[in-house]
N, C-alpha and C positions, 0 to 999 in steps of 0.2 A: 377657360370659359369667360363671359362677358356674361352677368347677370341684373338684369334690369329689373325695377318696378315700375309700374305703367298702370296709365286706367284706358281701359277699350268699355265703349259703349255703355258706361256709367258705373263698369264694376274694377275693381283694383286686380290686379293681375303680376307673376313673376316670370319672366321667360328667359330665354336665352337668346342672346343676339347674335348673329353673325359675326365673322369675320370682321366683314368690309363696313360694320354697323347701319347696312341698310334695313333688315330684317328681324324681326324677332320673333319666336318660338315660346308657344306657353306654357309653363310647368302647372301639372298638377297639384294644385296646392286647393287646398281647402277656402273657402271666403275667409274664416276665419287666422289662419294661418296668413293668406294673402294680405292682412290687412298689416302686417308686422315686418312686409317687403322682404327683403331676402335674409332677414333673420330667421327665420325657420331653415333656412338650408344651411347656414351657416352653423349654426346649434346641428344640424343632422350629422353634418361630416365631422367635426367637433367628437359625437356619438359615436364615429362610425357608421354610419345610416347611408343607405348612398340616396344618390339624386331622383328625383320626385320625377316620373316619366314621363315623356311631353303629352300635350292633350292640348289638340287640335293645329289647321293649319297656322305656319308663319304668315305675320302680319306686317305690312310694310312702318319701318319706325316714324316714319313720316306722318301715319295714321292715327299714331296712338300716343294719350299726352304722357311723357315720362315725369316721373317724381323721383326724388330721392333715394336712392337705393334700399337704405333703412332711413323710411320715414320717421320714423320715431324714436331712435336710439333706447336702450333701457336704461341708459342713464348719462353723465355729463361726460361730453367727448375730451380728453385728453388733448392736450395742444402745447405745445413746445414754444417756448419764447427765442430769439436773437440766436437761431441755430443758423444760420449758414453767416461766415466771417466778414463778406463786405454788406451784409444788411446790419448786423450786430454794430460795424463801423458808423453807416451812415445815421443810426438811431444814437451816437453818444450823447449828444450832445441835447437830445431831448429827452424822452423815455427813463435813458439813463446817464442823465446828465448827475443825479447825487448817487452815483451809483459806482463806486469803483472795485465791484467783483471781477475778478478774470471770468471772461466768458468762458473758457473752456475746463471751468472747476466742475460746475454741475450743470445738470441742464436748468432751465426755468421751465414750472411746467404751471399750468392753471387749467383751464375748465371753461368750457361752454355749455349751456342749458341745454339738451337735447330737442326743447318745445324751438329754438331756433331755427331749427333745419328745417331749407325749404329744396325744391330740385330747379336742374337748369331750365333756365325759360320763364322763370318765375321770378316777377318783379320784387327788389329789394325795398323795403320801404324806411326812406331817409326818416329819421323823428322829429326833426324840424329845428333851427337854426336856436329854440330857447331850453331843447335839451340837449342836442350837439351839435357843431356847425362842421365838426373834422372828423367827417368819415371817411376812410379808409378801407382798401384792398388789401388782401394777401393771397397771392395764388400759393397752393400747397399741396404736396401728396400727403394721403391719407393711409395711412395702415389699418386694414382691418382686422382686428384678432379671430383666429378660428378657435384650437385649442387650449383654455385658460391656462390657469396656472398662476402662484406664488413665489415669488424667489425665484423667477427663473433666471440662468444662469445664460451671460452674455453669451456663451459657444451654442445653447439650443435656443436660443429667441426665434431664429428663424422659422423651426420648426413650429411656433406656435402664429405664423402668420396666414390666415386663408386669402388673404387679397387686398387689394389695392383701391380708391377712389379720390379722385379731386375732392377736396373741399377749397371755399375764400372764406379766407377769416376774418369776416368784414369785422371792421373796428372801429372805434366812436373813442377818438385819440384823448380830448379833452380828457373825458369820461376815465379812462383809463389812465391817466397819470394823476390822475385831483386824487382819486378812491386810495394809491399806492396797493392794488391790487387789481387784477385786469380780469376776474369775473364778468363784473356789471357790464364793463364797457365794451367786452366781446359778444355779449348775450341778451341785446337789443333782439326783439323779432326779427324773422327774415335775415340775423345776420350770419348764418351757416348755410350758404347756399353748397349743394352734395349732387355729386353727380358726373356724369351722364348715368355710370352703371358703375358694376364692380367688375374688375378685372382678377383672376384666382392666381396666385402666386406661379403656379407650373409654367402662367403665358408673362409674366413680369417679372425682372428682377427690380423693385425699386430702388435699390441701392446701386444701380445703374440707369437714368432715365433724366429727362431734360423738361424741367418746369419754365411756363414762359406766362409770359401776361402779356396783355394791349386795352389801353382804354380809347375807345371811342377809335380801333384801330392802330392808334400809338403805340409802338411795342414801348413796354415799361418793365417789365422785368422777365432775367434769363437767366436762368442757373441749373445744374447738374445736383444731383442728389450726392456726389462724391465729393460734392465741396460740404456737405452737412460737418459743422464741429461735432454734432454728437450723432454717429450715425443710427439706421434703425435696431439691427442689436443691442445698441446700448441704450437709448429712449426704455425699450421691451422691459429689460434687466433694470432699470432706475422707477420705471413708474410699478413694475412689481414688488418691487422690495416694500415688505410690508403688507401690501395689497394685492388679493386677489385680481387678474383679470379674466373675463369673462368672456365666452363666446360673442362676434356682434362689438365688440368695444371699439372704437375706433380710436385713432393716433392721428394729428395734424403732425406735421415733421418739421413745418416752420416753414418761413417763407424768404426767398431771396431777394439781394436789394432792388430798389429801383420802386419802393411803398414811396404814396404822394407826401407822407411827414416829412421822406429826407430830401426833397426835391427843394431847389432853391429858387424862389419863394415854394414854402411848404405846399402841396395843392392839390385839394379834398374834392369828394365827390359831388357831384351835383345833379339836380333832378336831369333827367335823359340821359346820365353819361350810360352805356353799355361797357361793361366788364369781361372780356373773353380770356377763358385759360386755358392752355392746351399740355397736356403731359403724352409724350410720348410713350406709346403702350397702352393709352386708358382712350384719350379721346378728349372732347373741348365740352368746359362746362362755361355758360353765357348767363350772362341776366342784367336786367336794365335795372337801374336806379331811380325810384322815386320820392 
């Protein structure tokens, strides 16, 4: 299934999209439900609960403004640092330039504010050149958790995946190397653009699929989810240990090279540039920079 959140004719809605993502089909969901995007379905199957029965005709997705799949996250999304081998390379020399951990010890993992997430189509808003001038892309797949769990053990991780979404990890580079912690500087407004929808694990295997980026067309970064040093069973099992995760939680997997920091000269965003990312099996999440 392909699960969207959308607003038709001023009120928020969850449907199911097509195929071919030209259509979508609207689930039964309460307003109140509706306003927490497809975290209610997510939490249902999670339950056990099955799917909310559709209610009413398919709409063209043309018609209807899509948002974030879970607009609102119930708390700070998960995100992996210098997980795929030649982005981890092209960032030595900056990022982690007083850094000489073996990348493939542990993961690096940090946190995004969920008040950040916006969906595709939806302008990024730069903060302006005297809070940071080096903003930053990261195309990425997203893991969504279905069924929580503690300690869970790298052979079941899978099982506790309901599905799939793009997120960019937009980043405000300054920011993020002055702090020596990469909260602040991942969790600017607007910097989690999410979307198109959610893909349910039974139609995706993300641990086979091809993330790619273009700015302003330019293709800028391509990489395969098989080159991740830490792949998705093991992310699952490293951010559990100790910690609950929760139905709704989401996982960035990290993003492959070809980020403007390691470009030579380095080379940040700018007001008009357009960000497009495409993952095979999910679909292309866009949005302009202002």
């Amino acid at each position: 299934m392909r699960i969207a959140t959308y607003v038709h004719q001023g009120h928020r809605q969850v449907g199911l999209v097509s195929a071919d993502g030209l259509t979508i089909t609207p689930l039964g969901l309460s307003p109140k439900d509706a306003r927490r995007g497809a975290l209610p379905l997510v939490e249902a199957a999670a339950a056990g609960r099955p799917l909310p029965a559709t209610a009413g005709a398919a709409l063209k997705v043309a018609e209807v403004q899509l948002e974030a799949p879970i607009p609102l996250p119930r708390r700070n999304l998960w995100c992996v640092g210098r997980n795929y081998h030649e982005h981890a390379k092209e960032l030595q020399g900056s990022v982690f330039k007083n850094n000489n951990t073996n990348p493939a010890a542990w993961p690096i993992v940090f946190t995004k504010v969920p008040e950040c997430v916006v969906a595709n189509g939806t302008d990024v808003l730069l903060p302006g050149d005297d809070i940071s001038p080096q903003i930053d892309y990261e195309a990425e797949l997203a893991v969504v958790i279905g069924t929580g769990g503690k300690n869970i053990a790298k052979a079941d991780a899978m099982k506790h995946v309901y599905g799939y979404t793009i997120v960019n990890d937009v980043t405000a580079r300054d920011v993020q190397m002055r702090h020596q912690q990469w909260d602040m500087g991942k969790s600017f407004d607007t910097f989690c653009p999410m979307g198109p929808w959610i893909v349910t694990a039974d139609e995706l295997d993300g641990q086979h699929t091809r993330v790619r980026c273009w700015v302003n067309g330019e293709p800028r970064q391509d990489g395969r989810t098989e080159d991740l040093i830490f792949d998705i069973p093991t992310l699952i099992e490293t951010i559990s240990r100790g910690i609950t995760l929760y139905p709704g939680d989401v996982i960035a997997t990290g993003t492959p090279a070809g980020v403007g920091l390691g470009m030579t000269p380095p080379t940040f965003l700018k007001s008009g540039d357009v960000v497009r990312i495409e993952i095979d099996g999910i679909g292309t999440l866009q949005n302009r920079f202002v």
